[in-house]
C-alpha positions as CSV (number, residue, x, y, z in Angstrom):
1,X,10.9,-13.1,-26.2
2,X,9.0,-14.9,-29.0
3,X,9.3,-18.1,-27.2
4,X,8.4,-16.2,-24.1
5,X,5.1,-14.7,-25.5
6,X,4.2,-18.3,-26.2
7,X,4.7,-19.8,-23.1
8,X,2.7,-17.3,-21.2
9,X,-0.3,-17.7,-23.6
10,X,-0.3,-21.6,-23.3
11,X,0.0,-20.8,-19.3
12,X,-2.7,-18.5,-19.4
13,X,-5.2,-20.3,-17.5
14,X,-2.8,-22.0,-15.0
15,X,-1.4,-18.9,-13.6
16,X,-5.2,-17.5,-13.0
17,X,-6.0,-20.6,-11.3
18,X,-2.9,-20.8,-8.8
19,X,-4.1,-17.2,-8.0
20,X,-7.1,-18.0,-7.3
21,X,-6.4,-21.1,-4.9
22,X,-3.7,-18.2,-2.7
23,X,-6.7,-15.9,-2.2
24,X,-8.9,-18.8,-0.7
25,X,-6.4,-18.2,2.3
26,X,-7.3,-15.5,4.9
27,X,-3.5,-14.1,5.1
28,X,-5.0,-11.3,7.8
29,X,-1.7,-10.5,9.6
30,X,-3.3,-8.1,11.9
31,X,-5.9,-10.7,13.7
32,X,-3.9,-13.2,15.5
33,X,-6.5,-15.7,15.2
34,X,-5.4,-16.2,11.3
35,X,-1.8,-16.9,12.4
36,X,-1.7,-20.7,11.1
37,X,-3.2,-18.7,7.5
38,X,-0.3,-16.2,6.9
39,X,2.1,-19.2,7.9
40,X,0.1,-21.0,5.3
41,X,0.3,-18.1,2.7
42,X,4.1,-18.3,3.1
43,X,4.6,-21.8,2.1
44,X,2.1,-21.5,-0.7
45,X,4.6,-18.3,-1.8
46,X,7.7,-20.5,-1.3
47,X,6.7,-23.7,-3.3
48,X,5.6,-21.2,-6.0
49,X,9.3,-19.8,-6.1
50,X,10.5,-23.4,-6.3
51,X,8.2,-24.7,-8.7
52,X,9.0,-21.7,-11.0
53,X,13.0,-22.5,-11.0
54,X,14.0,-20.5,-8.0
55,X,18.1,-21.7,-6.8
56,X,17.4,-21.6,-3.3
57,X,14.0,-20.8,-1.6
58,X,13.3,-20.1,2.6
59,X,10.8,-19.6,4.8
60,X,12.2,-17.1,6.9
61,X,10.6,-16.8,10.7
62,X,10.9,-13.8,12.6
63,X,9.2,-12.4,15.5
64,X,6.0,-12.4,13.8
65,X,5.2,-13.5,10.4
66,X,7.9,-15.0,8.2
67,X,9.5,-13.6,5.7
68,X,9.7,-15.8,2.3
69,X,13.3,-15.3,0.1
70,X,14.4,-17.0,-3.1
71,X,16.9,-16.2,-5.2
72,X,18.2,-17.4,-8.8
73,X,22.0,-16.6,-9.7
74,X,22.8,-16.9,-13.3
75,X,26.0,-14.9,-13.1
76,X,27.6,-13.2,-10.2
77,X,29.3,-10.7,-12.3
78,X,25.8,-9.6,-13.2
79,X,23.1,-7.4,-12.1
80,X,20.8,-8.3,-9.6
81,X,17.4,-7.2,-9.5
82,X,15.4,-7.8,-5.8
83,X,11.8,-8.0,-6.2
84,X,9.5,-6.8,-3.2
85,X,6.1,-7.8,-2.1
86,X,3.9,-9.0,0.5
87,X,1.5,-11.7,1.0
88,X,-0.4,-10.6,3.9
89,X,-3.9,-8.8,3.5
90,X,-6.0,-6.9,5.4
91,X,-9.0,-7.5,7.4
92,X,-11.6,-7.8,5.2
93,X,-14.4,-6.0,7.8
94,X,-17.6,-4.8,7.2
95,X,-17.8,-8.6,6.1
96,X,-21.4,-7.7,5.0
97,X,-20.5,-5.1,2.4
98,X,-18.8,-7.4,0.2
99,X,-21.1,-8.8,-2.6
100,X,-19.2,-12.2,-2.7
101,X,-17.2,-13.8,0.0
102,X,-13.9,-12.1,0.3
103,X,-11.9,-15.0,0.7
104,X,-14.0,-17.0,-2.3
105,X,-12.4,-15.5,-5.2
106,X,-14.6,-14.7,-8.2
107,X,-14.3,-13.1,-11.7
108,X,-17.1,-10.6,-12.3
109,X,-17.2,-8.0,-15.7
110,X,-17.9,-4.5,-15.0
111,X,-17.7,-1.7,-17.3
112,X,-14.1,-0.7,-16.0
113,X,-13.0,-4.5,-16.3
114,X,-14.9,-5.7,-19.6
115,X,-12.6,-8.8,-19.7
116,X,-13.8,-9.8,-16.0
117,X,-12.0,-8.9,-12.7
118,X,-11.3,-10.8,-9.6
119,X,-13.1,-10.3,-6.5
120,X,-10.8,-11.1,-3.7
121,X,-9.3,-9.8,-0.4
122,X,-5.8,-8.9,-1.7
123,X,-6.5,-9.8,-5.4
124,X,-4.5,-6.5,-5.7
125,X,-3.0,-5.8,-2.6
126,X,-0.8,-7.4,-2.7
127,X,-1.3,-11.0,-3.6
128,X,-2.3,-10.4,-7.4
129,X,0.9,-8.1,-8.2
130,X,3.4,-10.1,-6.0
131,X,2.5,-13.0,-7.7
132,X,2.5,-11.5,-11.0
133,X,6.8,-11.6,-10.7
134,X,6.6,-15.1,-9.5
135,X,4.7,-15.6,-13.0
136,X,6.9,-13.6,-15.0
137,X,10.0,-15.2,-13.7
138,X,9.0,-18.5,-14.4
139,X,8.1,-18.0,-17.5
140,X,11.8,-16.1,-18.1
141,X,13.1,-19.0,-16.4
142,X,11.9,-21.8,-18.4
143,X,12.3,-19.9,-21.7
144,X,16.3,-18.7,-21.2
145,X,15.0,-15.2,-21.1
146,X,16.5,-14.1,-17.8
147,X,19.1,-11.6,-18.5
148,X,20.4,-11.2,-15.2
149,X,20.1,-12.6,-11.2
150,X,16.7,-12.1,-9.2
151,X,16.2,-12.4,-5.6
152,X,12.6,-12.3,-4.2
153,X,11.8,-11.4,-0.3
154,X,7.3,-11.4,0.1
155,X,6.6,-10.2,3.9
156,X,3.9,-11.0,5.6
157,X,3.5,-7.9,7.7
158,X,3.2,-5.3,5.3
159,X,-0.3,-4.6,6.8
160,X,0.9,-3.8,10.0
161,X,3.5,-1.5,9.6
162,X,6.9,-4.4,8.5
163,X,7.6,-4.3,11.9
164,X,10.5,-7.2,11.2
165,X,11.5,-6.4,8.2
166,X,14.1,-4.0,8.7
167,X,15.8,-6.0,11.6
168,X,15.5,-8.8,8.9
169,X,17.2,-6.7,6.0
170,X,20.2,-5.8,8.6
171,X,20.6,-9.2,9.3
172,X,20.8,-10.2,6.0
173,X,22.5,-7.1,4.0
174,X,24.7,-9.9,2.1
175,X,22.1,-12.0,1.3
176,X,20.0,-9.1,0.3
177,X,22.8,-7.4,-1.7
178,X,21.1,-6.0,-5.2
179,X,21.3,-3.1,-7.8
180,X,17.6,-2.0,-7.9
181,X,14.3,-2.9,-5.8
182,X,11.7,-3.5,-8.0
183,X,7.8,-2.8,-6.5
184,X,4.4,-3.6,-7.6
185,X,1.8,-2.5,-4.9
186,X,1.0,0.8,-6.4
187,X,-1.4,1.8,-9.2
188,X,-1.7,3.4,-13.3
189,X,-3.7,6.2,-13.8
190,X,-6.0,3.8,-16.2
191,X,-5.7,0.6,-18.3
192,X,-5.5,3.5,-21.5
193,X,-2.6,5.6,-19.6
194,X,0.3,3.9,-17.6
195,X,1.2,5.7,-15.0
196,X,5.0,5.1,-12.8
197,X,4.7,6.1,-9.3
198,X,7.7,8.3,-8.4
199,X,6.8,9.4,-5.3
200,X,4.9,8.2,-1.6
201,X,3.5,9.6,1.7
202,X,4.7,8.7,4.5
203,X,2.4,7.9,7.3
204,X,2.1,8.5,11.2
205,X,-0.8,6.1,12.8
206,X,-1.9,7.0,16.3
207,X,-4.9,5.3,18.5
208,X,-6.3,7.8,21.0
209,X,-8.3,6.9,24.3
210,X,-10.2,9.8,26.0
211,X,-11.5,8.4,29.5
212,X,-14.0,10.5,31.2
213,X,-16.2,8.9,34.2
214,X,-15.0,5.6,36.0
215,X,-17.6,3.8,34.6
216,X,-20.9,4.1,32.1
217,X,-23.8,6.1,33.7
218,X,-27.1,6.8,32.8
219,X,-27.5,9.8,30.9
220,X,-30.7,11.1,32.5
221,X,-29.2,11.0,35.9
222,X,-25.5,12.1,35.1
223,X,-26.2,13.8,31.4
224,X,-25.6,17.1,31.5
225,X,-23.5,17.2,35.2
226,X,-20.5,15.1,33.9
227,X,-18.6,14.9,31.0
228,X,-19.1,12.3,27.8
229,X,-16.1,11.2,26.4
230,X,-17.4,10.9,23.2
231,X,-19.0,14.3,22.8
232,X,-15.1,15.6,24.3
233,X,-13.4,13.3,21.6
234,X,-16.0,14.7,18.7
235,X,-14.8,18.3,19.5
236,X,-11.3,18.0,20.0
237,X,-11.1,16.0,16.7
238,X,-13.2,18.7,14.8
239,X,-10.8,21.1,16.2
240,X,-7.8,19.6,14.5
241,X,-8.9,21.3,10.8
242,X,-9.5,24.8,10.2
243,X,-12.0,26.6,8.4
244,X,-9.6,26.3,5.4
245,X,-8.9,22.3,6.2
246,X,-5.2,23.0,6.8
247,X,-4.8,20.8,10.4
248,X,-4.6,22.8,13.0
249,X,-1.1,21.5,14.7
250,X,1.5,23.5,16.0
251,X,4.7,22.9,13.6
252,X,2.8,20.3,11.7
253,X,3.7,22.1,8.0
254,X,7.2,23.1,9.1
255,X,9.2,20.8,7.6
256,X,6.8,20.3,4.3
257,X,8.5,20.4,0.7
258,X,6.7,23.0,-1.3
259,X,6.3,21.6,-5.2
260,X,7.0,24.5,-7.2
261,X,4.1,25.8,-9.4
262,X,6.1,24.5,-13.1
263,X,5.6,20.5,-11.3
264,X,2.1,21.3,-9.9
265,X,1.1,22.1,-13.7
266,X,2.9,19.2,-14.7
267,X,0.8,17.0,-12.4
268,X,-2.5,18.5,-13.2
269,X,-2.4,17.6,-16.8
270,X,-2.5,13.9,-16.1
271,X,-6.0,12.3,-17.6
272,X,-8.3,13.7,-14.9
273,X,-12.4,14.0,-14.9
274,X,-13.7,15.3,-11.6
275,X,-17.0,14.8,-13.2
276,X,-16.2,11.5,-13.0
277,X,-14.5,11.2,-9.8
278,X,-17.9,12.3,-8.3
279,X,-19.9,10.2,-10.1
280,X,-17.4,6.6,-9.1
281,X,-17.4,8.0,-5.4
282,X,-21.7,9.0,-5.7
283,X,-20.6,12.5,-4.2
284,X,-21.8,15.6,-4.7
285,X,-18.4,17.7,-4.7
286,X,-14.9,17.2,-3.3
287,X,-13.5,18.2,-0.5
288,X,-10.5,19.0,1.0
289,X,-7.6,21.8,1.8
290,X,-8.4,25.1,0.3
291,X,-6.1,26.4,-2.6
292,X,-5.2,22.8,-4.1
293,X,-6.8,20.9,-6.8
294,X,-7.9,16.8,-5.9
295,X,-4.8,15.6,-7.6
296,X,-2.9,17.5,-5.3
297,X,-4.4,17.2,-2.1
298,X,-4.3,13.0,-2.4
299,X,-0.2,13.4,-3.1
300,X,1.8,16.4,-2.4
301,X,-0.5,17.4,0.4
302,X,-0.2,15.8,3.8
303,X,-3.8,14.9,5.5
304,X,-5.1,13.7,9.0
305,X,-7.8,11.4,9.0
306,X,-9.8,9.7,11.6
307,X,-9.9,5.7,10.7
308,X,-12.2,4.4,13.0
309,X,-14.2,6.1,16.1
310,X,-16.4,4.3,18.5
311,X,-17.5,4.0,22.4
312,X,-20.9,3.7,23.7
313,X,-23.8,1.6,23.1
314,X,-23.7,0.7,19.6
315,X,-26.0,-2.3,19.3
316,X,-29.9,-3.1,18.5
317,X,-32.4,-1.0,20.2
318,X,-31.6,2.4,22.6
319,X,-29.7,2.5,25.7
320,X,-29.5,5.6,27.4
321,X,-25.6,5.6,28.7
322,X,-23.0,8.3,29.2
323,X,-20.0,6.4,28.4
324,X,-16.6,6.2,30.4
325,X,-14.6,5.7,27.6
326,X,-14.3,7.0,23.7
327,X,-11.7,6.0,21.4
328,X,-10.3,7.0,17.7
329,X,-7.9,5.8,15.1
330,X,-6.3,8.3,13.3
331,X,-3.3,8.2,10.6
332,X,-1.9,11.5,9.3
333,X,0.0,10.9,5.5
334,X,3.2,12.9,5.3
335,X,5.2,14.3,2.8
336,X,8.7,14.8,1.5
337,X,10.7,16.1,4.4
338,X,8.1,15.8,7.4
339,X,9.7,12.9,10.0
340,X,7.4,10.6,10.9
341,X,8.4,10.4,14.7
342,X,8.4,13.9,15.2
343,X,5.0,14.6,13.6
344,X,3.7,11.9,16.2
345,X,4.9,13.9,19.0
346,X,3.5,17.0,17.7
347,X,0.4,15.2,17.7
348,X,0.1,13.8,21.3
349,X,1.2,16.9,22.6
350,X,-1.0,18.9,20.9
351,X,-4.2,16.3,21.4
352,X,-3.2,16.1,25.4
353,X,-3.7,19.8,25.7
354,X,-7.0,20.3,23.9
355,X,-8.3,18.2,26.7
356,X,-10.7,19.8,29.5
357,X,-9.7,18.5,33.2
358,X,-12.9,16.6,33.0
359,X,-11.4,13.9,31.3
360,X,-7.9,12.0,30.5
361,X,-6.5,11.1,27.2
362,X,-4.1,8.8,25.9
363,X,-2.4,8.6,22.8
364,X,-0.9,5.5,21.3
365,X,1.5,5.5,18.5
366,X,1.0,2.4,16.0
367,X,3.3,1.9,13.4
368,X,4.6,4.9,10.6
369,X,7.1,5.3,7.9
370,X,9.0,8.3,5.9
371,X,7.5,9.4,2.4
372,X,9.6,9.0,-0.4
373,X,11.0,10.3,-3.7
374,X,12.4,8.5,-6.2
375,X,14.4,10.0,-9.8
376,X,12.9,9.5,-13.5
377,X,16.7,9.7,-14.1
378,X,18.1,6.0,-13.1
379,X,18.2,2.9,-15.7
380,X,15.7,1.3,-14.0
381,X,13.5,4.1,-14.0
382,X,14.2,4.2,-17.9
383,X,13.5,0.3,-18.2
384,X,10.4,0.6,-16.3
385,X,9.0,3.7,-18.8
386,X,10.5,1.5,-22.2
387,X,8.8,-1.7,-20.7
388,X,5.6,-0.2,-20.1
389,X,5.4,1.7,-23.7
390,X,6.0,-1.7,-25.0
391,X,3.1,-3.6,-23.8
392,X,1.0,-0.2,-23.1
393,X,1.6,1.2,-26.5
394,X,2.0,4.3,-24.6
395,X,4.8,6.9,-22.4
396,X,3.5,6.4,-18.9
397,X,3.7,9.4,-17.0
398,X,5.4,9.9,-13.6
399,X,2.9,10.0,-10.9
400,X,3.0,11.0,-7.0
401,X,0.4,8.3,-4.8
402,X,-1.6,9.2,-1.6
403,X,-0.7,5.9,0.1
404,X,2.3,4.8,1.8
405,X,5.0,2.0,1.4
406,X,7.5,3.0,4.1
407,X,9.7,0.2,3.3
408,X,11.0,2.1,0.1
409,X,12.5,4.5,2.4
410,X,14.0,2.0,4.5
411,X,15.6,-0.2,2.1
412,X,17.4,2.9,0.6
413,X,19.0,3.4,4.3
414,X,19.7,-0.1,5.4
415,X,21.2,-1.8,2.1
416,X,22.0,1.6,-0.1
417,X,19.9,1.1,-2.8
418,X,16.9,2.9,-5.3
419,X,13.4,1.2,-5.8
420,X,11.5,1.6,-8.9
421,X,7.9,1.2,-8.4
422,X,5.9,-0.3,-11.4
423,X,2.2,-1.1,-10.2
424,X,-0.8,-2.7,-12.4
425,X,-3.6,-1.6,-10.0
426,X,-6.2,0.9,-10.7
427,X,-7.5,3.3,-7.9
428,X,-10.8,2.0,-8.1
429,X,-10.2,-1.3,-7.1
430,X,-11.4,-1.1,-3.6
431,X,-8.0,-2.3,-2.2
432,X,-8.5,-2.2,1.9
433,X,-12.6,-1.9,1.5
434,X,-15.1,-4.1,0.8
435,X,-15.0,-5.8,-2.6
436,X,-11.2,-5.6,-3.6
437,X,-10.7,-6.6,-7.3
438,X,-8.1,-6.7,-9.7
439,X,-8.7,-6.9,-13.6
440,X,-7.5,-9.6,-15.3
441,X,-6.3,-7.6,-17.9
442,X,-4.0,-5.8,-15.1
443,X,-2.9,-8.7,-14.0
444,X,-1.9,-10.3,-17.2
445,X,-0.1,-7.2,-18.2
446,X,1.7,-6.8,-15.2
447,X,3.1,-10.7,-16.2
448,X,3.9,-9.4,-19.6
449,X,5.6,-6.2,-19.1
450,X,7.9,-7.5,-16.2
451,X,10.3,-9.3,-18.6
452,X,10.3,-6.2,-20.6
453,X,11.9,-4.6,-17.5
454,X,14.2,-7.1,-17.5
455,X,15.4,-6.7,-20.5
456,X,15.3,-3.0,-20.8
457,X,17.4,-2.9,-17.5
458,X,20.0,-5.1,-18.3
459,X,20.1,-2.9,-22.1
460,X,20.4,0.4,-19.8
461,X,23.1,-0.8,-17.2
462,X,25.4,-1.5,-20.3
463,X,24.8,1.6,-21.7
464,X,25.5,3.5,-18.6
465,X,28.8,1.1,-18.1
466,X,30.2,2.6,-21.7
């Protein structure tokens, strides 16, 4: 590890630079019109791979973007640790909220990154922590400090859903075959306090068209005598919350897992200033389901948010219009036990029948995935903890996120195995708004503390073998 240590610090500026040049490109896998980019992302991901000692490296095509996979065998006898990420971003819309060009990487200093921070669609989602392993096993790689094989597979659709990935992983379970998934796309609870995610929501993503007159009319002739899609859509989404916040479907908390009150205190004593959490938002108070404390309500709690709502005249000056059409994008985050499929069902039927006769609706299912679990009692969840007290100085505690990374779920059903999620990210880095970042002190940690994993896995599978 000595040798290791040095290698990385000699490397130092190198592997911020070839970050840098993979966030010029505008990997935006949901806007077709930057399909030539995410192809371009891909190779950039691949000849990384190569040039850090990878066996065998492919660019893997599918039905939409391709899939890159590399792979480094040492021993067949051994373990094999398959690392997960994704190279895709999101858009980087409102364009004209970002203080810097999202796709012109910068390193700013802020009081929460004191050693600087880049500025970057997907600095840290996913780009900065994918490429983080890449670093770390290069720098095993050329120091003889790989204990055991490593396979990589970094989609380029994670942003919309990994809508080939699992016909990808079925396809390839041999060439998949591993011991433990290991994921960095989550977050620690600060750069003071690791944090090891142990649980996600899952997610339910709906698009919902409510279509009232056959055309726009003018609102002084037709206001009043004929109904406005938007002002239908407004009150039908308002009516989807109670007075308590609980949403207000039929069936929707049926299947819930309740968290018993010894794990909800557990939870609540992670570092937490609400103070705080006002003051980083500029909000007055919090707000959400009645009987829960913030922590709670952004983990163990499922929500239903409206994404995106629009229709009608919405540029310069007035126009007085009744609009034909209205639309909202809404995603609901699930919990342990609530079926993604099924909760999308509840919701169309439900949101068809709060509809007057005076218009139609139409609800469109996007993409979902199933929350997840996973134990604090596997080696790799005990590698992950030893590795990140090494280079953290501290026990990082077990945390449940808000977001969603259905694919976690998925790879446990389609090739049989765990994942161990070990993020460097810190809530506050903007990831999906306007100015992403990622510290540099994250990011260099993250290339430290891999290796530890290694290490500590390899330690804890022959342990568990005796």
């Amino acid at each position: 590890m000595d040798s290791l240590k040095k290698y990385l610090k000699a490397n130092k500026k190198r592997q911020l630079d070839e970050l840098m040049e993979l966030l010029k490109i505008p990997s935006v896998s949901a806007d077709p019109k930057y399909k030539k980019d995410v192809a371009k992302a891909a190779k950039s991901i691949a000849k990384h791979l190569k040039d850090a000692g990878a066996d065998m490296v492919a660019v893997c095509e599918t039905k939409g973007h391709p899939i890159v996979y590399g792979e480094k065998i040492i021993d067949p006898k051994l373990p094999t640790v398959l690392v997960y990420g994704h190279y895709d971003v999101q858009p980087a819309d409102p364009v004209e909220l970002w203080t810097s060009p999202p796709f012109k990487p910068v390193i700013k200093k802020t009081k929460i990154h004191p050693q600087g921070a880049i500025y970057a669609r997907g600095a840290c989602d996913d780009k900065g922590q994918a490429f983080m392993h890449i670093k770390a096993f290069e720098a095993m790689n050329k120091n003889n400090a790989l204990p055991c094989n490593v396979k990589f597979m970094i989609e380029g659709e994670e942003e919309v859903g990994s809508v080939n990935l699992g016909e990808f992983c079925k396809k390839n379970k041999k060439k998949l075959a591993n011991d433990v998934i290991l994921i960095s796309d989550t977050s620690i609870i600060s750069n003071k306090q690791p944090s090891i995610t142990v649980g996600l929501r899952g997610l339910s993503y709906v698009e919902v068209e409510v279509t009232g007159p056959n055309k726009d009319l003018h609102s002084g002739v037709y206001g009043g005598a004929v109904a406005n899609p938007i002002n239908i859509l407004t009150k039908m989404i308002a009516s989807l919350h109670d007075k308590k916040n609980k949403i207000n479907i039929p069936g929707f908390y049926k299947d819930v897992a309740t968290v018993s009150k010894k794990d909800r205190a557990e939870m609540n004593k992670a570092p937490f200033s609400i103070n705080n959490y006002k003051k980083a938002l500029d909000v007055k108070d919090v707000y959400g389901e009645t009987g829960y404390t913030t922590l709670e309500r952004a983990s163990i709690r499922p929500t239903l948010d409206v994404n995106g709502i629009w229709g009608g005249y919405i540029g310069e000056g007035a126009k007085t219009v009744l609009p034909g059409k209205a639309y909202a994008k809404i995603s609901m985050r699930l919990v342990p036990n609530q079926d993604p499929d099924k909760i999308t069902k509840l919701f169309q039927k439900h949101f068809e029948s709060l509809a007057p006769k005076s218009v139609k609706v139409k609800v469109t299912p996007h993409h979902g995935g199933e929350p997840a679990v996973t134990p604090t009692n596997t080696i790799e969840y005990k590698a992950a903890h030893r590795a990140m007290k090494k280079t953290f100085g501290k026990n990082p505690i077990p945390v449940r996120g808000g977001g969603s990374i259905p694919i976690v779920s998925m790879f446990e059903k389609i090739l049989g195995v765990k994942s161990v999620l070990m993020g460097f990210g810190l809530d506050s880095d903007d990831i999906h708004s306007p100015d992403e970042h990622y510290g540099l002190f994250n990011y260099y940690r993250g290339i430290e503390t891999i290796p530890y994993f290694f290490q500590f896995y390899m330690e804890e599978h022959k342990k568990s073998k005796k």
